[in-house]
N, C-alpha and C positions, 0 to 999 in steps of 0.2 A: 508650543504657544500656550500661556496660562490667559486664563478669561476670567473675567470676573463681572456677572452678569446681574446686575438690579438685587445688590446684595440688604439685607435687612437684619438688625440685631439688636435685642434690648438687654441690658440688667433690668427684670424686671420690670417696671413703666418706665425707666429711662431710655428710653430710645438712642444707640449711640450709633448705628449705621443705618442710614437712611437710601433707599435706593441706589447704593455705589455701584458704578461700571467702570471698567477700562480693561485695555486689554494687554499683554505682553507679549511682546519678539522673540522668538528662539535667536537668541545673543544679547539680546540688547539687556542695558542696564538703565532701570531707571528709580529716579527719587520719589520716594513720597514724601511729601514736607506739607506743615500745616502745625497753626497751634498748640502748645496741650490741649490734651484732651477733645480734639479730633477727631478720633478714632484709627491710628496709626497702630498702636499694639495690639486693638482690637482685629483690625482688618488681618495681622500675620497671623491671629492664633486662630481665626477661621478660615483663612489659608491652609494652613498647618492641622484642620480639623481637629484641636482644641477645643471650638466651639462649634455649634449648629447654627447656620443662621434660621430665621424665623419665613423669611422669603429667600428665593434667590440661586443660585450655581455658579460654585468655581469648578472650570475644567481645567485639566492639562492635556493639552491634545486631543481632546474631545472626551475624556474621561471625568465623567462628576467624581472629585474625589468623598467626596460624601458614602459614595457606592465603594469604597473600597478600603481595606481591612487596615491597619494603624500601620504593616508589614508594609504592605501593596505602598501606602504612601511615602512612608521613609526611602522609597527606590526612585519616587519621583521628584522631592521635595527635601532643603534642608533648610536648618532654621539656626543660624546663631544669633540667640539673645544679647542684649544691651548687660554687660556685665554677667557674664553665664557663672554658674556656681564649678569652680573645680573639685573633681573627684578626689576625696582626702588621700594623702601620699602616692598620687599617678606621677608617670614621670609625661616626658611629652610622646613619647612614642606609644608607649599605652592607650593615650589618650587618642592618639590618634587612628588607629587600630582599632577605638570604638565605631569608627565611622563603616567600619564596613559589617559591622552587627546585621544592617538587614539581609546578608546574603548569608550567614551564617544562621547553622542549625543549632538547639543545645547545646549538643554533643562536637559541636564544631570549633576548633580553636582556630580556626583559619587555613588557608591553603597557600601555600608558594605565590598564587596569582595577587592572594589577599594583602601579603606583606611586600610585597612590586608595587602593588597600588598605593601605600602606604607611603613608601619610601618615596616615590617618584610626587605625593601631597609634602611632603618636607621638603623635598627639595625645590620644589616651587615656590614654598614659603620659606626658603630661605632657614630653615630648622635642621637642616643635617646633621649640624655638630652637636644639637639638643636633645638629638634621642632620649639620652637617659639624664636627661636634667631633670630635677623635678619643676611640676608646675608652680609650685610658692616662689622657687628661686628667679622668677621669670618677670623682666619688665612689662607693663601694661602694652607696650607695641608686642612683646613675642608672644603675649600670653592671648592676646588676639591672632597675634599670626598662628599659633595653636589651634585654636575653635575652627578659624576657617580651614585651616588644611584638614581636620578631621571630618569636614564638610565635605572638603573637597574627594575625600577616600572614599565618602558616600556615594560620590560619582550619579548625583544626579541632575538631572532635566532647569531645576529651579532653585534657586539662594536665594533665601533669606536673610537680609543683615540688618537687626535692628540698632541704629545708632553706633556703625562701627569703628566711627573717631572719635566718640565721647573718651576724653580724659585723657587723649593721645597729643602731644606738643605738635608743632607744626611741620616736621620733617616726619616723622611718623604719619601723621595722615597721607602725607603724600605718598611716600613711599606705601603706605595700604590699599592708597585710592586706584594705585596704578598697579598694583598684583591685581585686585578687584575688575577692574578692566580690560586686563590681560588675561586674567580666567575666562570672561564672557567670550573675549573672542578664538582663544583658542582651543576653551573646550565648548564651545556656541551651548556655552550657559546663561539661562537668563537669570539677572542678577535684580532682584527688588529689595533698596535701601530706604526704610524709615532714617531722615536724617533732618538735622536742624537747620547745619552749615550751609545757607544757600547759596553763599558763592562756590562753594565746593560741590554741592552737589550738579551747580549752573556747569562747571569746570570739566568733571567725568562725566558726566551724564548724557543719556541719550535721550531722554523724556523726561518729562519731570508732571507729575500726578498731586495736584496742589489740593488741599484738603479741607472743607471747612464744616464745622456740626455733623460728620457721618456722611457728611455724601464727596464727589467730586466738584471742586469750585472751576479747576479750570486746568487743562491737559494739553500738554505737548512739548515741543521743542525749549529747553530752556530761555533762550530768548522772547517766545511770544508767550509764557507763561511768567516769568521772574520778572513781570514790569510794579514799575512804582506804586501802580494804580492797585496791580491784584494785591501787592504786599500790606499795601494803607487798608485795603478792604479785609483781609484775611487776618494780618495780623494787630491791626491798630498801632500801625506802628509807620511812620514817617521816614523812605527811605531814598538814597538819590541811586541809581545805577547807570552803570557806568560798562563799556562794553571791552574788554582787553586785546591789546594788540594782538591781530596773528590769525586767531580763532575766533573772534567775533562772540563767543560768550561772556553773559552778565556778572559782572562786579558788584556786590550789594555794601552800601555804604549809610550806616545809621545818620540821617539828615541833622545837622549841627542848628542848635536853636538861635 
């Protein structure tokens, strides 16, 4: 379970996280959504201890990772960035084979178990036959499916995904949204997505952490957080929703003037 307890953070006298809390599931996947500028990318990278907050404690299972060495955390925590930079001339298996760096020594090129774990991260994302493809020659759906399976080699406790259907057409997202969901539960990974798409995030999601000035506006089940009411408040923005058959989750529709 990740916790994130009365968190606090400034550039400077900006103040951009303001007493944030909430907590995560061992499985569960959920959305943070909330305006720019927010404090969405801020919150991953003091996650990700990146940054120090000024008040506050994230633990992972009772562990302040604050207290633990940059090593210690890459075992417990991954993070794929919104648009990550590719390593010049990697292929995908390379890349993917980075993911398990924190169990490697210097001197360690990997063990038999390393490149099993590897291979069984491809084949869940659908990369087998991409081994030695390079990363330039890669669609923006495979070239994400890259990041995360090199995530997934890292084999641990917590995902991070910032924004991981930006620029992806529409069957792409689906097809990511439901690898994404099918990771959390079969390797009861908790999955936290900075994402825009509220219908999508309403769609996969098991929570949804809605975001406003640095703190939490308003937390829980997509349905009792994704209303009209928090969106006009949150995002200044006019919208009507609408609930789809089946599943009984939010439909968000920009309201026609």
């Amino acid at each position: 379970m990740l916790k994130v307890n009365t968190l606090k953070f400034a550039y400077g006298k900006h103040q951009v996280i303001r007493d944030l809390s909430f907590e995560a599931q061992t499985g569960e996947v959920i959305a943070v959504v909330g305006p720019n500028g927010c404090g969405k990318t801020t919150l991953f990278n003091l996650i990700m201890g990146a940054y120090k907050p000024s008040h506050g404690t994230i633990t992972v299972n009772g562990q302040n990772i604050d207290q633990l060495s940059s090593w210690q955390r890459s075992q417990l925590l991954a993070c794929v960035p919104q648009n990550p930079d590719s390593p010049e001339g990697f292929t995908v298996g390379e890349l993917v084979m980075m993911g398990r760096n924190p169990y490697l020594s210097l001197i360690d090129w990997g063990k038999h178990e390393d490149f099993v774990i590897a291979e069984k991260a491809l084949l869940k994302t659908g990369l087998t036959d991409y081994i030695d493809r390079s990363l330039d020659h890669l669609s923006g759906g495979e070239r994400q499916s890259a990041f995360i399976a090199m995530a997934l080699a890292q084999q641990t406790q917590v995902l991070l995904l910032d924004e991981p259907t930006a620029n992806l057409d529409l069957r792409n997202q689906a097809v990511l949204m439901s690898l994404i969901h099918e990771i959390s539960r079969e390797n009861e990974t908790t999955v936290i997505m900075a994402m825009h798409d509220l219908t999508l995030a309403a769609q996969w999601c098991d929570k949804v952490v809605m975001l406003l000035n640095g703190s939490v506006f308003a937390e829980g089940l997509p349905g009792s957080v994704l209303t009209a009411e928090n969106i006009d408040l949150v995002y200044d923005t006019k919208v009507e929703v609408q609930f789809s058959n089946g599943n009984n989750r939010p439909v968000i529709f920009n309201k026609q003037n």
